[in-house]
Structure formats: C-alpha cells, structure tokens
C-alpha positions as CSV (number, residue, x, y, z in Angstrom):
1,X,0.0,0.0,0.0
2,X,1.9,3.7,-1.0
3,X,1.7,6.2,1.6
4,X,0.3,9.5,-0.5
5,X,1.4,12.9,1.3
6,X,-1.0,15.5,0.9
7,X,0.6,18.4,-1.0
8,X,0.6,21.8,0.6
9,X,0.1,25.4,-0.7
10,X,3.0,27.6,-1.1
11,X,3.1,30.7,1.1
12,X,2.2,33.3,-0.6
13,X,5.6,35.5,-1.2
14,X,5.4,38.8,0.5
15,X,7.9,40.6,-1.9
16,X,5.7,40.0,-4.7
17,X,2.9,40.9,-3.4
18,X,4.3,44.5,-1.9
19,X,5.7,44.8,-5.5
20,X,2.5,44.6,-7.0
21,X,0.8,46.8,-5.1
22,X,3.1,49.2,-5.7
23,X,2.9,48.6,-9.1
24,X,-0.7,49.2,-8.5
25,X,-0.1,52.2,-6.8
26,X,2.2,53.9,-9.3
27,X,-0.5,53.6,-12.2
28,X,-3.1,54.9,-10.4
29,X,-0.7,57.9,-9.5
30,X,0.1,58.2,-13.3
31,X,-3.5,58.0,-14.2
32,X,-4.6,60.7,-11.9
33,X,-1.9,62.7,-12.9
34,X,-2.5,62.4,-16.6
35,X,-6.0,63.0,-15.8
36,X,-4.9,66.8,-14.0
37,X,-2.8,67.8,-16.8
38,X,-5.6,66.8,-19.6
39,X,-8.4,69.3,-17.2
40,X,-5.9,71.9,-16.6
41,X,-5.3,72.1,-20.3
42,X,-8.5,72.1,-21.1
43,X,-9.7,74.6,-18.7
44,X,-6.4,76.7,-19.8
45,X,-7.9,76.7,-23.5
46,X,-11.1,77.6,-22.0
47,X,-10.2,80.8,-20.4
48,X,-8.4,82.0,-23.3
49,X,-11.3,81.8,-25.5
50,X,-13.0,83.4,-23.2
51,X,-10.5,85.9,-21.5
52,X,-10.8,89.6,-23.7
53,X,-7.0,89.0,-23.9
54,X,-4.6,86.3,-24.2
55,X,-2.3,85.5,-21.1
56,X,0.9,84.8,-23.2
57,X,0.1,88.0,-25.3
58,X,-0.5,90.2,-22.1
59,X,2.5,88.8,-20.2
60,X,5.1,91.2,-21.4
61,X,3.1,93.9,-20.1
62,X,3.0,92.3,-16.9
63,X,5.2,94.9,-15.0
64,X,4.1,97.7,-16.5
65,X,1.5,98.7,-13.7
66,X,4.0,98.1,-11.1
67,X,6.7,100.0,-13.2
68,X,4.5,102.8,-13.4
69,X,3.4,103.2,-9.8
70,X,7.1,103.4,-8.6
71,X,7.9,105.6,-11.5
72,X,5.4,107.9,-10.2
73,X,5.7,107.9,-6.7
74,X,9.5,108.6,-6.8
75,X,9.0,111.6,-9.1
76,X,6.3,112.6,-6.2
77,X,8.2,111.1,-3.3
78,X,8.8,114.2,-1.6
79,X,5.0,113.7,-1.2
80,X,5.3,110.8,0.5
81,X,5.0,111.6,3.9
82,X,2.4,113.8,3.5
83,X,0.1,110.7,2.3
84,X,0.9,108.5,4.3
85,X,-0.4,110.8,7.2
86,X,-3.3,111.7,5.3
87,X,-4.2,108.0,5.0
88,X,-3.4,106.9,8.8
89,X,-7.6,107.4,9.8
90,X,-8.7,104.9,7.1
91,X,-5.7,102.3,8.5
92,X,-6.9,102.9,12.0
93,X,-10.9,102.2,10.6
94,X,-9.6,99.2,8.5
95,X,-7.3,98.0,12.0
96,X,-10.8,98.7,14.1
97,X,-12.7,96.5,11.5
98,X,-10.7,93.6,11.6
99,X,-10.2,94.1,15.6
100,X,-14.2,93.8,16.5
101,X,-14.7,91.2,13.5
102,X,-11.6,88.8,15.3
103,X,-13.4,89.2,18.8
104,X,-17.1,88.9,17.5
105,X,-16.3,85.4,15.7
106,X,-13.8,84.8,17.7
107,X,-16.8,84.6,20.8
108,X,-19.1,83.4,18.5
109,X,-16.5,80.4,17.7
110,X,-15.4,79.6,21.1
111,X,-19.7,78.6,21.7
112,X,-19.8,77.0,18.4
113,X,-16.8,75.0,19.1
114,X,-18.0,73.4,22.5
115,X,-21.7,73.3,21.3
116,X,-20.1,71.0,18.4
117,X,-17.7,69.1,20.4
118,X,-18.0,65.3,21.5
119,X,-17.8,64.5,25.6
120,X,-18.2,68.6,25.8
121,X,-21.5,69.5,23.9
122,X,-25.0,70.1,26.0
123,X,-27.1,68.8,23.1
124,X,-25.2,65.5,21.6
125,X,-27.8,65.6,18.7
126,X,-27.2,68.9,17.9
127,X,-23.4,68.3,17.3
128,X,-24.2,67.5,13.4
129,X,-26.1,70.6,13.1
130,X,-23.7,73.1,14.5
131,X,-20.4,71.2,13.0
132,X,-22.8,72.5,9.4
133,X,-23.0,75.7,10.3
134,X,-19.8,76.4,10.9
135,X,-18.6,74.8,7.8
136,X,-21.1,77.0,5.9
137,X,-20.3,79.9,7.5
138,X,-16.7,79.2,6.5
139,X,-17.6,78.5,3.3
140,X,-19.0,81.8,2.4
141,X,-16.1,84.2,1.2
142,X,-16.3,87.3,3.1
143,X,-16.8,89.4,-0.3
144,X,-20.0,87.6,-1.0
145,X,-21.4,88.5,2.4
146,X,-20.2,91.7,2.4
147,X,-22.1,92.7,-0.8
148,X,-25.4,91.0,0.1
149,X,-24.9,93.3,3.5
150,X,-23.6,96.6,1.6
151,X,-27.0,96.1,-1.0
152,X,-28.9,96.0,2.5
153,X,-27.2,98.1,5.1
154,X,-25.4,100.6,2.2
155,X,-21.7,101.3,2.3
156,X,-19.6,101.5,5.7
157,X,-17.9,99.4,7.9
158,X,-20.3,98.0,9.3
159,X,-21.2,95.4,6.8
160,X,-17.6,94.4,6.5
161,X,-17.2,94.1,10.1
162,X,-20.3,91.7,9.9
163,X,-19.1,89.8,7.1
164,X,-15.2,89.4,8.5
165,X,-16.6,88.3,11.8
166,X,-19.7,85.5,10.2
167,X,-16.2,83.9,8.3
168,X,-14.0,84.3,11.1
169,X,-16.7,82.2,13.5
170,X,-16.7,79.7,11.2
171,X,-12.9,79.3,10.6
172,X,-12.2,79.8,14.9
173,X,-15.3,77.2,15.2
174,X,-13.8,74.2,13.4
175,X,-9.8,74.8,14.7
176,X,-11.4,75.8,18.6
177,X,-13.3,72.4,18.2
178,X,-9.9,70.0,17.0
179,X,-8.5,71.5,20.6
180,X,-11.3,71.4,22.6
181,X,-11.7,67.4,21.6
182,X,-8.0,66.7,23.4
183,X,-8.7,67.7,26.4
184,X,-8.8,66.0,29.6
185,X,-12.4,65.2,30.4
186,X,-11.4,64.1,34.4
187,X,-11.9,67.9,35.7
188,X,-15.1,68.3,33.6
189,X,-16.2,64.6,35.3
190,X,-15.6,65.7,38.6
191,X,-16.9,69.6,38.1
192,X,-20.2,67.5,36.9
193,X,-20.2,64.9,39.8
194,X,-20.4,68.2,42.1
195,X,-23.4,69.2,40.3
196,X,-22.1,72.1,38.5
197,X,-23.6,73.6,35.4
198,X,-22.6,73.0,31.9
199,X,-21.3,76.5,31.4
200,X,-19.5,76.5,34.8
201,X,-17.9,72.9,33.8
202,X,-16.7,74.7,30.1
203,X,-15.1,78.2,32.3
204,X,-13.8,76.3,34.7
205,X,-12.9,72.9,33.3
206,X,-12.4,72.9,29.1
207,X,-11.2,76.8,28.8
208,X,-8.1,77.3,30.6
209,X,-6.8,73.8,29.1
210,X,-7.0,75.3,25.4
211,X,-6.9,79.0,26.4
212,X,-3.6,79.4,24.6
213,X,-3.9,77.7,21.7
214,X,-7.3,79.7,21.3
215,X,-5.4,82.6,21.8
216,X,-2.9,81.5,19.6
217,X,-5.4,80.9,16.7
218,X,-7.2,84.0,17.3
219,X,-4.3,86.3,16.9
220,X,-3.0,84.7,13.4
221,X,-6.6,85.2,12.7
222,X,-6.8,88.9,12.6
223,X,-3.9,89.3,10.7
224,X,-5.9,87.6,8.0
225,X,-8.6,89.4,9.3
226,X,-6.6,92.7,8.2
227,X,-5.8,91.8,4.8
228,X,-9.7,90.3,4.3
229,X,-11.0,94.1,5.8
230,X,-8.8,96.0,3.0
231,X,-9.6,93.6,0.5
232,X,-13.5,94.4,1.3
233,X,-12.9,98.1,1.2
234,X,-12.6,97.7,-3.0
235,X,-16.5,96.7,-2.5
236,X,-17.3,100.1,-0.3
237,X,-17.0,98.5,2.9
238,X,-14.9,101.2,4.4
239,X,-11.0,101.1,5.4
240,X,-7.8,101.8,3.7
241,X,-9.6,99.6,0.9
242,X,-12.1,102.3,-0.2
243,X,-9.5,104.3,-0.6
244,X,-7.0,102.2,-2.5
245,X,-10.0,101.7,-5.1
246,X,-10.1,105.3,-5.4
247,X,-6.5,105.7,-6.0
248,X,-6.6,103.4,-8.5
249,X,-9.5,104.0,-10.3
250,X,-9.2,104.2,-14.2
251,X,-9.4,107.6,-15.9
252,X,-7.8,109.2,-12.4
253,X,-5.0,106.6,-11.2
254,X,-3.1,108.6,-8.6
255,X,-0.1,106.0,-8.4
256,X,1.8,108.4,-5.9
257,X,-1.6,107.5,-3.4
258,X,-1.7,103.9,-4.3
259,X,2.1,103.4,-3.5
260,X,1.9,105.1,-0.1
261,X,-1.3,103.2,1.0
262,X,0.2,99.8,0.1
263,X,3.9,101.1,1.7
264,X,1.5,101.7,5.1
265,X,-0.8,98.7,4.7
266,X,2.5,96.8,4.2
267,X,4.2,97.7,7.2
268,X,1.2,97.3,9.1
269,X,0.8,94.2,8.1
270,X,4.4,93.4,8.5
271,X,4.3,94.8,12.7
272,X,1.1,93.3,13.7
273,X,2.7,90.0,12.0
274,X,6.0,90.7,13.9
275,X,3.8,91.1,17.5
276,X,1.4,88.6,16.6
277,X,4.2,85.8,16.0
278,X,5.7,86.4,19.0
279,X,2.5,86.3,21.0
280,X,1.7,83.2,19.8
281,X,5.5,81.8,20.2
282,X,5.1,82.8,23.7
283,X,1.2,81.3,24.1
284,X,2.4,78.2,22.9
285,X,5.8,77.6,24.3
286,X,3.9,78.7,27.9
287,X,1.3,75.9,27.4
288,X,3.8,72.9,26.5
289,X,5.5,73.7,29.7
C-alpha cells in the first residue's frame, strides 16, 4: 500500500505581493496625474477663448503697472509723507474693522466649538447641526457677504465688520473644536459629579486647558482678518480699501496715493505679524510647559 502525502500550498511571497501593489499604486498615480494635466489644459484653453485677452500676449506687459506706480511715486516722493499721514484714519478704521470682527467670531466660535464638540456638547444631537454651520459659515467668502450686507445696510464698515466676523466664527469654530476634543475630560467629570452647570464645567474645566492655543489661533486670525477688511474696502465696505479703489480707479489713477497706502498697509501688516508671532511663540511655548 503507497503512503500518499497530501501536498501543501506555497506561502504566498510577500515581496511579490508588496511589489504589485506598488505597481498598482504607481499607475493609479500616473493615471490621476494624466488626468490633472488633460483638465488643466483644457480649462487653460477655456479661459483664453473666453478671456478679452490672451495670457501669453499680455505677459510682457505684466510689469508695466508696477513700473508705473514706482515711476510715479518717486518723481512725487517728496509727497510721500504727506500721504501717508493723510491715510493713517482709514488704516486705524480698517485696524478697528478687523479688531471687533476677530473678537465677534472669535466669541461666536469659542460657543460654536463646544456646542459642536463630542464628551463637551449640551445637546449631543445637535453636534451635526452646529459642526454644518460652521462649515457654511466658513464657506462663504467674506466678499460675497459683504455685498449682500452693503445692498442692505449701504456702504460702511459696518457690513464688512459683519461679514469678517460671520467667516471668522466659522474658521475659529472648526480649529477651537480639534483642541477642545483633546482635552482632559477628568476635571469636567468631577466639576459634573459636584453638580455644577454646563457652562460653569466649560469656564472652569475645558477653557483654561485650550486658552492658549485659542489665543494662539485667534491672533494669526486677525492678521488675515486685516488683509480680508482691506480687500472688502474695494466693494465700499470702508477702510484703507475704499481708498486704495479710489486711488486706482481708471481715468484718475493717482499711483503716488496707491504706493503710499500699500507702503503703510505693508508695514502694518508686516508689525502686527512681527507682534502677533511672537505672542503666539510665547502662548504656545507657555502651554507645552
């Protein structure tokens, strides 16, 4: 009587299989990136049939506005000071604009964040909801808001202040909320097991675990918040903006004006960046100790 052995599988290999899948991986990657190139050549094609001009025809003149603003503004630079102080009220309106918008959403996204965070929110149903709105509010550019609020409230700061500070509780809401979920839930347990209210469990508990990296967020926020409020001014929102468009408009370009409100909005920008980073360094490095 022969014995028969039963034959048995070969392992799979290990290094084929990884080599396959990377294989795999490496087409897809070429496909997909096949696929970008053919859609931005084809929108590129688009918006030169479209465009008044073409890009390749227009890109010699590229530098001719910015050739002709400093052109101008050094044969008026003795000038300069004079504009610069003459355009110091509508910096301090565009500063106060982006100031009350970053406090406004900044508020409004410090409740929007703990109404839409797990182990932390009141309503655990209502976490879905309020995690929507701030991604809609977010969403929104500011310039779209601002003009639905200029067509109702007219021309001012106001509606840009409104606007910057609707975008700026979404944005706050959804970074507060990724900090607010790592915190430690054992003070908030025991605030709760001594039978103390919800918003005495977020003040005393949840807050002054993320207070500086709130902080921290809040203040690289209104430096965008700066740039968004002279952007808006273009739309007659008010600010530095409104003023900037009227520098610049065609038929009456003063370039000598335009180059001394972007030389002051520039160094704005540039200090309260300076002050802001190191703020922030100082939030941070103070919480990881």
């Amino acid at each position: 009587m022969s014995h028969i052995t039963p034959s048995l599988a070969a392992p799979p290999d290990p290094t084929a299989a990884y080599l396959a899948l990377t294989r795999q991986r490496r087409l897809m990657g070429s496909a997909l990136l096949v696929l970008f190139v053919a859609s931005l050549m084809a929108g590129w094609v688009t918006v030169e049939e479209r465009s008044a001009g073409g890009f390749l025809d227009g890109l010699p003149q590229i530098l001719d506005f910015p050739a002709g603003l400093l052109a101008e503004a050094w044969e008026e630079r003795a000038d300069l000071p004079r504009l610069l102080w003459k355009h110091v009220p509508s910096l301090v309106e565009t500063i106060n604009i982006a100031a009350v918008a970053t406090l406004a959403g900044a508020l409004a996204g410090l409740l929007l964040s703990l109404l839409s965070t797990r182990g932390l929110a009141p309503w655990p149903r209502g976490i879905w909801l309020f995690r929507r709105l701030t991604d809609v509010m977010r969403a929104i550019p500011e310039i779209v808001i601002a003009l639905v609020l200029i067509f109702v409230l007219g021309g001012g700061p106001v509606p840009a202040m409104i606007a910057i500070a609707i975008h700026t509780a979404g944005a706050l809401g959804k970074l507060f909320s990724e900090v607010a979920e790592a915190v430690d839930l054992r003070p908030v347990e025991g605030l709760a097991s001594t039978g103390a209210t919800w918003g005495q469990r977020m003040a005393l508990a949840v807050v002054p675990q993320v207070a500086p990296n709130w902080l921290s967020y809040a203040l690289l926020r209104f430096e965008v918040n700066i740039r968004a409020s002279a952007i808006l001014g273009f739309v007659g929102a008010g600010g530095i903006g409104y003023d900037l468009r009227n520098a610049m408009t065609f038929g009456q370009g003063r370039f000598d004006v335009a180059a001394a409100i972007f030389l002051l909005l520039f160094a704005t920008i540039v200090v309260v960046d300076q002050i802001s980073g190191r703020m922030r360094r100082r939030l941070v490095k103070g919480a990881v100790l």
